[in-house]
matplotlib code that plots the C-alpha trace (Angstrom):
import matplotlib.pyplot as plt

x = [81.6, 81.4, 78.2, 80.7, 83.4, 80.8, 79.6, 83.0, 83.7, 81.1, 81.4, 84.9, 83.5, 80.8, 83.9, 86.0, 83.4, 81.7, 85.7, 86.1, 83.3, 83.1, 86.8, 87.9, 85.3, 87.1, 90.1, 89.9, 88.5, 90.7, 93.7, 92.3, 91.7, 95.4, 96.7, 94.5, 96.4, 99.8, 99.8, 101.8, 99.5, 97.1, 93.8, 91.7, 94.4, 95.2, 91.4, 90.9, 94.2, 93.7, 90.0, 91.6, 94.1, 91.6, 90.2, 93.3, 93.2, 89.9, 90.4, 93.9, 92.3, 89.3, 92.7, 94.7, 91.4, 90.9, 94.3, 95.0, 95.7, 92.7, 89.4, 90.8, 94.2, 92.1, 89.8, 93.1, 94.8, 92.1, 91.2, 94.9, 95.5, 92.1, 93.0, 96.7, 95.7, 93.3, 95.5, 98.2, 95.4, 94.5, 98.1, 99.0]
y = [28.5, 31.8, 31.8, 33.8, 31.2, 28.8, 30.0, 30.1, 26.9, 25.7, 27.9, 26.5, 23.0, 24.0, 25.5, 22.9, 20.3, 22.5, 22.6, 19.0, 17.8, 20.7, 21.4, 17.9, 16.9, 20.0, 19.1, 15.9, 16.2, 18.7, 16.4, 13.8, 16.0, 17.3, 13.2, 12.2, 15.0, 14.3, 10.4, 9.1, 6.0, 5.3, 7.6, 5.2, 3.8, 7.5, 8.3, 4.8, 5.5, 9.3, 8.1, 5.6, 8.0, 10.7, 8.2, 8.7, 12.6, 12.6, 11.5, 13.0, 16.2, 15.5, 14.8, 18.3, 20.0, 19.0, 19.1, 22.5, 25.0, 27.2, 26.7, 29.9, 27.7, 24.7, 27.0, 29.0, 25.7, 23.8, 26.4, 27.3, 23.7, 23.0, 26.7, 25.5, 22.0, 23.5, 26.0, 23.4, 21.3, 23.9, 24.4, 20.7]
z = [314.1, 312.4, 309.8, 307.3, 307.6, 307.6, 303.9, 303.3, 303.2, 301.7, 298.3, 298.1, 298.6, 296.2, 293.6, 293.9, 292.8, 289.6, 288.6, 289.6, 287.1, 284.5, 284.4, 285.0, 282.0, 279.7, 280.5, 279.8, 276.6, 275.2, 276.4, 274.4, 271.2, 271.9, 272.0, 269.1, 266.6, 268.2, 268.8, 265.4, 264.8, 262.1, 262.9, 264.1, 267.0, 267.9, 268.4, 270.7, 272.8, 273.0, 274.3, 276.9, 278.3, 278.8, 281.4, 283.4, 282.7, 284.4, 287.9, 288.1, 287.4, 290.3, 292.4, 292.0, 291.9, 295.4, 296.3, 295.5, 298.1, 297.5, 295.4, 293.3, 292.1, 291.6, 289.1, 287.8, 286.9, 285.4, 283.3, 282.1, 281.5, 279.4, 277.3, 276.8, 275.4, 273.1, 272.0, 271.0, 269.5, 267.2, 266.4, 265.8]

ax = plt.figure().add_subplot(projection="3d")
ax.plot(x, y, z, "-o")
ax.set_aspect("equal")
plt.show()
């Protein structure tokens, strides 16, 4: 195997995973900041399902991450998704 491929795929590897955890983790939370403004329940039952669903955010995020055709869409994505859900947070 070529040693520049070889490093190649590793820093994709490597990408994918920091935008796996990190982004996943963002993206997750700002979902659940977004749901908590937006869900029409009292506070308190907002907050706890907001904080349930973002549990389901999470690993479907880890899924498209590594799904993705390249590491560069999988880092692209994440990070639209995380600045668009804050964005309507702070709008809501």
């Amino acid at each position: 195997m070529n040693a520049n491929l070889h490093w190649r795929y590793r820093g994709g590897v490597a990408a994918r995973a920091i935008a796996a955890i990190g982004g996943g983790y963002l993206l997750s939370s700002t979902g659940s900041y977004l749901l908590a403004r937006l869900l029409p329940l009292h506070r308190a039952d907002a907050v706890t399902l907001a904080t349930i669903l973002a549990f389901v955010i999470y690993p479907c995020a880890v899924m498209w991450v590594f799904a993705a055709r390249s590491a560069l869409r999988a880092c692209a994505g994440v990070g639209l998704l995380t600045t668009g859900f804050w964005l309507a947070g702070r709008m809501a």
